[in-house]
C-alpha positions, 0 to 999 in steps of 0.5 A, spaced: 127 871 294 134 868 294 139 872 297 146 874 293 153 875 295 155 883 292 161 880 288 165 887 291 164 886 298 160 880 300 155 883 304 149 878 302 142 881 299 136 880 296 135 883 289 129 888 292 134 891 296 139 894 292 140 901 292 145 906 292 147 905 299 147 897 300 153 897 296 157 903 293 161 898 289 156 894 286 154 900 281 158 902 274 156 905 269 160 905 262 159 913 261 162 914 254 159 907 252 152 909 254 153 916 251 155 913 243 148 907 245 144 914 245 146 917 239 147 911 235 140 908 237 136 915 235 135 913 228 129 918 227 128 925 223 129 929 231 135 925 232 138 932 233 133 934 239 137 928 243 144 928 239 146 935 241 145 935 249 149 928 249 153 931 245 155 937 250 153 933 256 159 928 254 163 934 252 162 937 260 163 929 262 171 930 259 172 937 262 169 934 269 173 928 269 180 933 268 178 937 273 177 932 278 184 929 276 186 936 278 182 936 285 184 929 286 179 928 292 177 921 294 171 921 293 171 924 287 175 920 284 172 914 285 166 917 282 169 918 276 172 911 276 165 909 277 162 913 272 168 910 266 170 918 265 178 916 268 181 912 263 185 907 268 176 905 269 175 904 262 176 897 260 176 899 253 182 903 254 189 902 253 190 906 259 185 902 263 188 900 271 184 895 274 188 894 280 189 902 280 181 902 280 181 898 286 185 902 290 181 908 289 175 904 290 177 902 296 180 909 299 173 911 300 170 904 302 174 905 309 
């Protein structure tokens, strides 16, 4: 298989490689945006078997994300710039700090 380049640090690898532990960088996921692909996506008479826990998962996700901003542990934070719970992460927000971001990302990659 042909090797990549990790578009965060460079580090050359193969797709079967790719976990967790080969780049922490690599790996985001938009939390609100997948949240709303889940409830507008169930479409069928039990929506509400999954509508309602997303819904409370998301709620939980928001007061997570505030008290880590109080914590303010590194590590935490960069967590939650990965997982899009911070708005300064959130490319789709006004508040959205790419450079920021990268700080806090590079905080914990060192």
């Amino acid at each position: 298989m042909a090797e990549k380049n990790c578009i965060q640090c460079g580090k050359e690898f193969e797709r079967r490689e790719l976990n967790e532990n080969s780049c922490p960088l690599v790996w985001r996921v938009h939390t609100p945006n997948l949240i709303k692909e889940i409830i507008e996506g169930t479409n069928s008479k039990d929506a509400e078997a999954i509508t309602i826990p997303v819904r409370i998962m998301n709620e939980l996700l928001v007061k997570v994300g505030e008290r880590a901003s109080k914590i303010d542990d590194p590590e935490l934070n960069a967590l939650m710039c990965r997982l899009t719970i911070y708005a300064i992460a959130d490319p789709q927000d006004k508040n959205y700090n790419p450079k920021l971001v990268k700080k806090i990302l590079d905080k914990v990659k060192k």
